[in-house]
C-alpha positions in Angstrom: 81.7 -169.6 38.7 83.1 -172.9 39.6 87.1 -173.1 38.7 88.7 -176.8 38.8 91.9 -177.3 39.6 94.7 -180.6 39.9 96.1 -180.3 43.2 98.5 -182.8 42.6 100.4 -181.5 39.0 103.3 -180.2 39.1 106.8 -180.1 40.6 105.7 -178.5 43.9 102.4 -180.0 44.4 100.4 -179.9 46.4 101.9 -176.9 48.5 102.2 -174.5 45.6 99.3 -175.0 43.9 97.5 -175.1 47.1 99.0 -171.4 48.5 97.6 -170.1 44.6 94.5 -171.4 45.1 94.0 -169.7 48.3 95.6 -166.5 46.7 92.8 -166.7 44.2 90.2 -167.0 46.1 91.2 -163.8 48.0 91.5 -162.1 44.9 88.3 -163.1 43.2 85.3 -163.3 45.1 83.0 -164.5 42.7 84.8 -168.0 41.9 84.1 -171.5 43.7 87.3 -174.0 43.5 87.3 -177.4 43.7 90.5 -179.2 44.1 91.0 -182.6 43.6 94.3 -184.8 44.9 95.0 -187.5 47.9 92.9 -185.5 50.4 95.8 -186.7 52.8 98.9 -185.1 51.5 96.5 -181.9 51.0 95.9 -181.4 54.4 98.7 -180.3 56.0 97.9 -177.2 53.1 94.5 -176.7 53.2 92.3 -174.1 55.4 88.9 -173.8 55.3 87.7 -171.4 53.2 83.6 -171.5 52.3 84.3 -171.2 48.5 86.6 -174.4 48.3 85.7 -178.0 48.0 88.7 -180.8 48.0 87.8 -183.8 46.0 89.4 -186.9 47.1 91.2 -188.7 44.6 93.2 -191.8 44.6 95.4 -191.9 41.8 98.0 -189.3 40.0 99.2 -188.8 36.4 103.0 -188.7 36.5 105.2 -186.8 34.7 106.6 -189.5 32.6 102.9 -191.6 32.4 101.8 -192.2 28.6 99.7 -189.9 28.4 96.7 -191.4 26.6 97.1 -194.4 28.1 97.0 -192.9 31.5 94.1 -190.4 30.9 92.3 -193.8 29.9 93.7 -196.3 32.7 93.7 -193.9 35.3 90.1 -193.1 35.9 90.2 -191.3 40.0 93.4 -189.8 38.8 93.2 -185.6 39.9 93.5 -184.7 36.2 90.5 -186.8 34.7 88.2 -186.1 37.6 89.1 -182.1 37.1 88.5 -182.6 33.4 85.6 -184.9 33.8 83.9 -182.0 36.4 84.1 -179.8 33.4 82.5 -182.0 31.0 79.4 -182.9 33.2 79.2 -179.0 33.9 80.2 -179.1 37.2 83.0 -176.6 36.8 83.3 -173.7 33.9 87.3 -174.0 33.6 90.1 -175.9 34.6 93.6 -175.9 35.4 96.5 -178.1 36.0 100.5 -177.6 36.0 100.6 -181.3 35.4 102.2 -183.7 32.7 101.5 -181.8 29.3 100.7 -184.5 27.3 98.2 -186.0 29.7 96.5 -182.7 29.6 96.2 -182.4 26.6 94.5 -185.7 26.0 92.3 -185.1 28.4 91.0 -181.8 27.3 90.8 -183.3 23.8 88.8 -187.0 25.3 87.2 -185.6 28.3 86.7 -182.1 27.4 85.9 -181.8 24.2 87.3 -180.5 20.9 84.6 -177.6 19.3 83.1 -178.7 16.5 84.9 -177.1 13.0 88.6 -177.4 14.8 90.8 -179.5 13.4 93.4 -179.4 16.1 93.5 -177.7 19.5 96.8 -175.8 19.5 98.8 -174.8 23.2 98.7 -170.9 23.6 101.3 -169.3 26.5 101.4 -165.4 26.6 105.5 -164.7 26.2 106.9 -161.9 27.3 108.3 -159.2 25.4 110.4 -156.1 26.1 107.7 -153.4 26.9 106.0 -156.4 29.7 103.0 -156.5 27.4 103.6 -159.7 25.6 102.3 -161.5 23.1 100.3 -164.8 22.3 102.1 -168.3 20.5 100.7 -170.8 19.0 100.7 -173.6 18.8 103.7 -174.3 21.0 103.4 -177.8 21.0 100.4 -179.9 20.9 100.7 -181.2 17.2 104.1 -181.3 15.6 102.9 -181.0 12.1 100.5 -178.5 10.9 98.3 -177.7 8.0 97.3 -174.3 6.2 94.2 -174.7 7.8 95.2 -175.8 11.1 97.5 -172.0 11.4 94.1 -170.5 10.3 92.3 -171.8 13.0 95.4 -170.8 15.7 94.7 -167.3 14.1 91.4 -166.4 14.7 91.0 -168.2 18.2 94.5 -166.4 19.0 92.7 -163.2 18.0 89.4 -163.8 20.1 92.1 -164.7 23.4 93.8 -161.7 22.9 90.8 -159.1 22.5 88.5 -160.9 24.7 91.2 -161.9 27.4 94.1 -159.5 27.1 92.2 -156.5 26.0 93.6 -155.8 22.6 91.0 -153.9 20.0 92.4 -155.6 16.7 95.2 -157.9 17.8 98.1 -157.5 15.1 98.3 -161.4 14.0 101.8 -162.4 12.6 102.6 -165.4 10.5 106.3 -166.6 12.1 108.5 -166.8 9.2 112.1 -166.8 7.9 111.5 -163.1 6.1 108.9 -160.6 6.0 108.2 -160.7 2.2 105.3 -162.3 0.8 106.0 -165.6 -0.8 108.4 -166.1 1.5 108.9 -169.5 3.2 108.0 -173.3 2.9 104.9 -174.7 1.3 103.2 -174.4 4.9 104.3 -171.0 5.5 103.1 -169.8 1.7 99.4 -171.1 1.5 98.9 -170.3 5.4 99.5 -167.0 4.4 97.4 -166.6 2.1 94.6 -168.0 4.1 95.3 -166.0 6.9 94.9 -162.9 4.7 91.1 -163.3 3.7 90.5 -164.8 7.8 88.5 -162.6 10.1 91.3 -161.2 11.7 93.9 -158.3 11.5 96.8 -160.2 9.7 99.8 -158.2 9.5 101.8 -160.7 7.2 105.2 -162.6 8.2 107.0 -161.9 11.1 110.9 -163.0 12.1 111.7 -164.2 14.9 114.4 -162.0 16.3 111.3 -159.4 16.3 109.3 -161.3 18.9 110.1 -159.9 21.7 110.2 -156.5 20.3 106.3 -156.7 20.1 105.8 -157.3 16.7 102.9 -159.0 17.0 100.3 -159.3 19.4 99.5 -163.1 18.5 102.1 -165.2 16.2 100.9 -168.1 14.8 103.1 -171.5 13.8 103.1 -175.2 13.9 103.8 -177.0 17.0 107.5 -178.0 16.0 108.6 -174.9 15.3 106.8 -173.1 18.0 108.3 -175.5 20.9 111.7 -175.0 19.6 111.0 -170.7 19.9 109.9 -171.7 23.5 113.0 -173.1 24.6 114.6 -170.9 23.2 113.2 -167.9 24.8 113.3 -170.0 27.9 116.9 -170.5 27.6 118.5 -167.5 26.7 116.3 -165.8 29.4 117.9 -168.2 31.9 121.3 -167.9 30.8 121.2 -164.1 30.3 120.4 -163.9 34.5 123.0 -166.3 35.2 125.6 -164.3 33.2 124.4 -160.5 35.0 124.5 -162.8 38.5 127.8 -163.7 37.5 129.4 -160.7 36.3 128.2 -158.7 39.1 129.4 -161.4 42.0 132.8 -161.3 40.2 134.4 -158.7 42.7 133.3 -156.5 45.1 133.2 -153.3 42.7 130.8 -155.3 40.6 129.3 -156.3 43.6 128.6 -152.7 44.7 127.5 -151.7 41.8 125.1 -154.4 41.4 123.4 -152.9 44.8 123.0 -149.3 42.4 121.0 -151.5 39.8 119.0 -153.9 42.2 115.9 -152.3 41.4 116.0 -151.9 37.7 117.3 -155.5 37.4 114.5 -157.0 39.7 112.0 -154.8 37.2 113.8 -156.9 34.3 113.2 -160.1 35.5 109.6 -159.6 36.2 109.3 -158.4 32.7 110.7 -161.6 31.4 108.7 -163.6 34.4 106.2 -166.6 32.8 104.2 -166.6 36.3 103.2 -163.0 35.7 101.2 -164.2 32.2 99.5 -167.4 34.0 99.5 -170.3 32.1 99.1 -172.2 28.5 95.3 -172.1 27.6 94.3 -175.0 24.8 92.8 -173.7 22.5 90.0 -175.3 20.3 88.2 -177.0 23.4 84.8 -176.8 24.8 85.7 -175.1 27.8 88.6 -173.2 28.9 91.8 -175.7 30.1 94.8 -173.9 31.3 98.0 -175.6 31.6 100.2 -174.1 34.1 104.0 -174.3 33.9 105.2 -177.7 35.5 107.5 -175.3 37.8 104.5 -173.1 38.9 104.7 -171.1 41.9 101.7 -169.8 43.9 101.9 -166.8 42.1 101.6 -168.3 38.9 98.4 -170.8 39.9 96.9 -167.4 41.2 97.7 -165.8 37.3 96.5 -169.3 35.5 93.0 -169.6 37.8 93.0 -165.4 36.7 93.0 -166.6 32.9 90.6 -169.4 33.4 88.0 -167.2 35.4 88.1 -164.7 32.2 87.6 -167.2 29.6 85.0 -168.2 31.0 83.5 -165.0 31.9 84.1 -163.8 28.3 83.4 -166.6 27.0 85.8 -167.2 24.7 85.2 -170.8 23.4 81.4 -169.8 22.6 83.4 -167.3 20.4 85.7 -169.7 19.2 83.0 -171.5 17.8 80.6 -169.1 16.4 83.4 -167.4 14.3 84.7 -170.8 13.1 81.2 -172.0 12.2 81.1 -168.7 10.0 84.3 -169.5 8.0 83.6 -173.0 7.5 80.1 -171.6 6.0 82.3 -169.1 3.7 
């Protein structure tokens, strides 16, 4: 299996992305990588390992590029050429914790969209109390969202999370403001409906002050509103950890007492750590593209490579689009 990967996304390119692609290769021995980025700035990174290849490249998507525009402009850029690989079947996944946007296009003009989805939707695994987690989408990639589009974020969300995360029967939950049936906006009222005759185990509305209780083992929403959740999460996570680091540096009691709860607090943050779920997978394409968090560590290349491999081990778009070909038959 042949995993590509953008050397030159993210904020600590190419060093972390580098060190995780090393990592992965010690941990899986029956991947290939192929990184592509300025074979120059690499080196000072790179050993020799016999199951990686560097692809030279000569241009790089920025963060604030246009995305479509760049994807088309910028043909030796590290993202198209890693994208491009997987088209022409020269790698089975991808990943990059470059510019969202341009990732996006190119997974959706490179790539691929499956035939029978509407709209690819980005997926992250958050984290929830118990350190299982759960499965969002979309988060993101289209602002506005039909009935149908939430259906389709349903069952691929279900085939990611049993064929991926191991779940028998994901619990699917529609995010809502109330449990009740009938609850909701137009959206929110025929998507519910739909999702209740899908394929899938729908469990009906979920809040979202439940969502990291576990409620649900995939919730589904449109883009908008699931971006918002995101930072949310994101946020309050933050500040909470900046409030305990505070409160316990206040005076030396607190500090002493912070040295009793070291362990227990470290245990928390890895709970609530994204680089322990890997990265965004978007859904609806060809082939498995992971986007990994612009901020991603080594760890969390190693734990976005990890989700990539299984997709495509399992899979998972072949599934995709053999159960959306049945419903579309229906």
């Amino acid at each position: 299996m042949i995993i590509a990967v953008d050397g030159m996304g993210g904020d600590h390119a190419p060093e972390a992305i580098i060190a995780g692609v090393l990592d992965s290769l010690d941990a899986f021995n029956d991947i290939h990588i192929h990184i592509y980025g300025d074979e120059q700035v690499m080196a000072p990174f790179l050993k020799e390992h016999a199951r990686l290849k560097v692809i030279h490249c000569t241009e790089i998507i920025e963060p604030d590029d246009e995305p479509v525009r760049a994807i088309r402009r910028k043909k030796d850029a590290s993202m198209v050429r890693m994208a491009q690989a997987v088209k022409d079947g020269e790698a089975d996944a991808c990943v990059s914790a470059g510019n969202t946007g341009a990732l996006m296009a190119a997974g959706l003009f490179v790539v691929g969209r499956i035939d029978g989805i509407e709209r690819p939707a980005l997926a992250p695994t958050l984290p929830t109390i118990d350190g299982t987690g759960f499965v969002m989408l979309d988060l993101g990639a289209n602002a506005d969202a039909k009935p149908s589009h939430l259906e389709q974020y349903a069952i691929m969300g279900s085939i990611y999370a049993e064929k991926v995360r191991g779940i028998d029967k994901p619990r699917i939950g529609l995010l809502n403001i109330g449990t009740e049936e009938g609850k909701g906006n137009e959206l929110t009222k025929v998507a519910f409906e739909l999702l209740a005759k899908a394929p899938i185990n729908f469990i009906g509305n979920v809040e979202s002050r439940e969502l990291l209780n576990g409620v649900a083992d995939v919730v589904v929403t449109d883009g908008f509103t699931g971006n918002v959740v995101l930072k949310t999460i994101e946020g309050t996570a933050l500040s909470f950890f900046s409030m305990l680091k505070e409160v316990y540096g206040a005076s030396l009691k607190s500090k002493l007492s912070a040295v009793l709860v070291k362990d227990g607090l470290r245990g928390l943050k890895t709970k609530m750590d994204y680089t322990e779920y890997g990265g965004a997978g978007l859904f609806g394409l060809k082939s498995p593209v992971i986007k990994a968090h612009g901020s991603s560590n080594a760890n969390a290349i190693l734990n976005a490579v990890r989700q990539a491999r299984t997709m495509a081990q399992y899979d998972v778009c072949g599934t995709i689009r053999e159960t959306i070909g049945k419903v579309d038959k229906q």
